[in-house]
Each structure stands twice: as structure tokens, then as C-alpha cells.
C-alpha positions as CSV (number, residue, x, y, z in Angstrom):
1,X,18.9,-7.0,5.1
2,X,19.3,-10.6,5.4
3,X,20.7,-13.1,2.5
4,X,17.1,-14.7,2.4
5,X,15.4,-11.4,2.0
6,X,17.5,-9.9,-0.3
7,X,16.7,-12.7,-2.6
8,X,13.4,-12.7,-2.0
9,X,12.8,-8.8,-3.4
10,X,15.4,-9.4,-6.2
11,X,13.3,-12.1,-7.7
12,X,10.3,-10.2,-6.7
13,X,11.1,-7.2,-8.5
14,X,13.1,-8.8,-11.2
15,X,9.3,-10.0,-12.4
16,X,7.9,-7.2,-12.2
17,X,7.0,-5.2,-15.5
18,X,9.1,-2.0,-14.4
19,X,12.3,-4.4,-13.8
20,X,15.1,-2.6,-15.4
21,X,15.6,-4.1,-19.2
22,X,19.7,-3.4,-19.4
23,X,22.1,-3.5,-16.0
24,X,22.8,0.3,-17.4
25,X,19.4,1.4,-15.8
26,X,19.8,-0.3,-12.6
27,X,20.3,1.4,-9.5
28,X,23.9,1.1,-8.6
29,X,26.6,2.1,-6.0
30,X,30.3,2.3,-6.9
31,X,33.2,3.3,-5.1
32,X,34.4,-0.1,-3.1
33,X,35.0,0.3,0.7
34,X,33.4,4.4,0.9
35,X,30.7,4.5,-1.7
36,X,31.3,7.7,-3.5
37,X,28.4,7.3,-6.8
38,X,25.0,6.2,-6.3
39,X,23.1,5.6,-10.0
40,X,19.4,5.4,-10.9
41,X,18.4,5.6,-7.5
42,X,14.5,6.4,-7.3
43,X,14.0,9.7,-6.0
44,X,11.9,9.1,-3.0
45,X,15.3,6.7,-2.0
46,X,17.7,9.2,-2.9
47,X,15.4,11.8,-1.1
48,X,15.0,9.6,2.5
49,X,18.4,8.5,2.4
50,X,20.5,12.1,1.3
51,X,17.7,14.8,1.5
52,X,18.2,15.7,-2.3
53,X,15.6,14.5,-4.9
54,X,17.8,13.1,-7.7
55,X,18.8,10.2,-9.4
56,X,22.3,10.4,-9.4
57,X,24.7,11.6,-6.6
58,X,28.5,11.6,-6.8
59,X,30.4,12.7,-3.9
60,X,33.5,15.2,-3.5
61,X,36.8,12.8,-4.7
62,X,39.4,14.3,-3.1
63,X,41.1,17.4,-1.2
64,X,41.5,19.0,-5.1
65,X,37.9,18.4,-5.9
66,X,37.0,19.9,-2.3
67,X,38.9,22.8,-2.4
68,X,37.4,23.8,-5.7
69,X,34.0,23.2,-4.6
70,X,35.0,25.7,-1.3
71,X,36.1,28.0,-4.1
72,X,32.7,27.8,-6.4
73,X,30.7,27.7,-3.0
74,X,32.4,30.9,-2.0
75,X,32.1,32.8,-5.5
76,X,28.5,31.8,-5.7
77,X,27.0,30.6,-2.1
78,X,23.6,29.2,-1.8
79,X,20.4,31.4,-0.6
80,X,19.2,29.3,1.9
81,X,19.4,26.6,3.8
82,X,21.7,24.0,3.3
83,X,24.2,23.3,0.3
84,X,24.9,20.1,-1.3
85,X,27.6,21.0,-2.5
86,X,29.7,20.8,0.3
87,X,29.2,16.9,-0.2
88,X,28.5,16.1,-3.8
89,X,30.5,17.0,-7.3
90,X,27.2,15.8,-9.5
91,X,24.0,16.1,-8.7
92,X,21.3,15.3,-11.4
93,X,17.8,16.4,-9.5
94,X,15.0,14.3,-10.5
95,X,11.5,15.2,-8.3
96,X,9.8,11.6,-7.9
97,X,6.6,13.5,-9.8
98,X,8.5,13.8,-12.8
99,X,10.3,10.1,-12.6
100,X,9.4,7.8,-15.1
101,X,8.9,4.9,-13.0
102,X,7.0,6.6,-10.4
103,X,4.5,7.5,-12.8
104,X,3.7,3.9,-14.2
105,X,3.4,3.1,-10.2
106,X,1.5,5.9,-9.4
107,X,-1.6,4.7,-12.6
108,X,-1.5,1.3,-10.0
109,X,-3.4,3.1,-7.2
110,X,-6.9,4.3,-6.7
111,X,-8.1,7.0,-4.1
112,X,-11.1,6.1,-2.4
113,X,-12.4,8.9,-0.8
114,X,-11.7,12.2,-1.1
115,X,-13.5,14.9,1.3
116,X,-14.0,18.8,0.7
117,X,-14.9,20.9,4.0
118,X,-16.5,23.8,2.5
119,X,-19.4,24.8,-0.1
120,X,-17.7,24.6,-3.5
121,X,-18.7,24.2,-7.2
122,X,-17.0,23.3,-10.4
123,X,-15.3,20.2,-11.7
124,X,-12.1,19.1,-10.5
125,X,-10.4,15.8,-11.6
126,X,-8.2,13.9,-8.9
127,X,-5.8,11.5,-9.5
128,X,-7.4,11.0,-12.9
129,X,-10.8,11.0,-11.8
130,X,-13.3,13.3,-12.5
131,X,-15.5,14.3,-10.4
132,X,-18.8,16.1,-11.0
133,X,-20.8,17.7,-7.9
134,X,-20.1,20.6,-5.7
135,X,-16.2,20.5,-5.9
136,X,-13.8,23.8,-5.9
137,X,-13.3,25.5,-9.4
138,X,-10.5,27.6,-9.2
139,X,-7.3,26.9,-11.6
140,X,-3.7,27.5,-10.7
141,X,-3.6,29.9,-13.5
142,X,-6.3,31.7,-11.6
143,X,-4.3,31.6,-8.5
144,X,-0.9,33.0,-10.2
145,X,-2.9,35.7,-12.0
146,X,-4.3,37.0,-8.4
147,X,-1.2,36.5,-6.7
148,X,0.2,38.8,-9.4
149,X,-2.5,41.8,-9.6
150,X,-2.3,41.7,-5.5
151,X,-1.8,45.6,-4.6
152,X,1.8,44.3,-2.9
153,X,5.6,44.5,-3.4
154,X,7.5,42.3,-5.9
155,X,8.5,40.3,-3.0
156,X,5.4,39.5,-1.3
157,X,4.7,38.2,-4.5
158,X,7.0,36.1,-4.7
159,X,6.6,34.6,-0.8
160,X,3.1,34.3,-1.8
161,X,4.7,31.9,-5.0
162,X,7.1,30.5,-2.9
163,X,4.4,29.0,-0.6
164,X,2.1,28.0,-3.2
165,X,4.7,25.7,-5.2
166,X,6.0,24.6,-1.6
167,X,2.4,23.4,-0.8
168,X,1.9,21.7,-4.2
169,X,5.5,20.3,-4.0
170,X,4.7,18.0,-0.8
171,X,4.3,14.5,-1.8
172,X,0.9,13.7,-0.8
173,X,-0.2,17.2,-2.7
174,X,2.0,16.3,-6.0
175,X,0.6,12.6,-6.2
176,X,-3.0,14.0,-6.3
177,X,-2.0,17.2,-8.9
178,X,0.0,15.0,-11.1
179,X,3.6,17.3,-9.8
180,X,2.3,20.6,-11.3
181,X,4.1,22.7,-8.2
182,X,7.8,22.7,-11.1
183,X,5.2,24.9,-13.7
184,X,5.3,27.7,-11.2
185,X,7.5,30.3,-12.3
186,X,8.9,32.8,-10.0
């Protein structure tokens, strides 16, 4: 980012109303020549930039702090997919549904049309706005108590979970919901 740009946003968002009070709750990176802490990031950042919603990321310090990490890793490895662990000591997870800045930003925009292919009835309420004509009426709670009193195994009942929170985890899903896909117990 050019010089000129750079200051540009700062002063920008240095006037803004969700400009960070104390330097403490600014984002920061620390570590000199090989970053090794990134603090306060937003989420969504953190998320497009190391794949991990959180707000705080420390990386592995050494060949001591990486050979105890191989250790834990080994003792207790991960179910699926890929571990952070193998780069970061700290991780503290913070989904952008749940970050307190996201959700003063997230008041700021309106939805302007919202289309349901289907016959429905009910009331539903969308991004804070309730809406009263045929629209779907069927709860999560409703969902969950289906999924559970399906004639299937434990585990299909749990894939069945799985997908369900995975659906309402997706951004464009948990900025319409309000985040609710971390309620869904397994």
C-alpha cells in the first residue's frame, strides 16, 4: 500500500466512531523482521489472510516450542483436516458473528430484497426485520428436535448437525441469522 494511501485510511478510520479508544485495542504485529504475533486483528482479516477465525495468532518461537507442539500434536492429533497447530503456540478463535465490532457494522446495513422460492407461511425476521406474509415458519429448535427423533444411528445424527451448523456458519447465512450456527450442540 502506498505512503499516500496508507494515510488516507488511517485518518479515515481514525474518525470513525468504532476507532480504537486505547493503542491496547489496536490491531498490531510484533516480532521485527519475521512477524511472529498478530493482535486484535478482525476476524474476517485473520480469516482471509491465515484461514483461522481469531483475533490473536502467535506463531511457534523456536525448535523447543516446536518440538513440544509435535509432542501435544502426537498425544492428541486433530480429527480432520488441517491443524493449526503445526504453526501457531496461541490461538484465541473469535467467529466475525460474535466480534464486537462486526456487530456495530453489521446494524449499518439494510437488505433490500429478500426472495423465498416456495409456498411458505409464518413470520420470520431477517437481519432485524420482520416480515409478515407467506414466509417459512420452522425454528432451529424444530430442526434439532427432528434431526434427533430421526429413526437413524447416533452418527447420522450428528452428520445431519454437522451440515446444519456448517450451512448456518457461512458468512452470507450468519450475517442474515445473527451467528446462531455456535448454539448448535453436537
Amino acid at each position: 500500500m502506498s505512503k499516500e494511501l496508507y494515510g488516507a485510511t488511517l485518518a479515515k478510520w481514525r474518525a470513525h466512531e468504532l476507532a480504537s479508544v486505547t493503542t491496547e485495542t489496536e490491531a498490531s504485529i510484533s516480532g521485527g523482521k519475521n512477524p511472529s504475533c498478530y493482535s486484535n486483528f478482525c476476524p474476517e482479516v485473520a480469516y482471509d489472510t491465515f484461514r483461522l477465525f481469531s483475533s490473536t495468532l502467535i506463531r511457534i518461537g523456536d525448535d523447543i516450542d516446536r518440538q513440544l507442539a509435535e509432542q501435544l500434536i502426537a498425544e492428541n492429533p486433530a480429527s480432520e483436516g488441517k491443524d493449526w497447530r503445526w504453526l501457531w503456540s496461541y490461538v484465541e478463535p473469535l467467529h466475525f458473528s460474535d466480534c464486537p465490532l462486526y456487530a456495530k457494522l453489521h446494524q449499518e446495513k439494510s437488505v433490500s430484497n429478500i426472495t423465498f422460492n416456495g409456498s411458505v407461511t409464518g413470520n420470520i425476521n431477517v437481519a432485524g426485520y420482520s416480515i409478515t406474509a407467506q414466509t417459512m415458519s420452522l425454528s432451529l429448535a424444530d430442526i434439532l428436535t427432528k434431526i434427533e427423533a430421526s429413526n437413524v444411528e447416533a452418527p447420522e445424527k450428528e452428520a445431519a448437525k454437522s451440515k446444519l451448523a456448517e450451512f448456518l456458519a457461512h458468512p452470507v447465512v450468519a450475517a442474515i441469522i445473527g451467528g446462531l450456527a455456535g448454539k448448535i450442540g453436537g
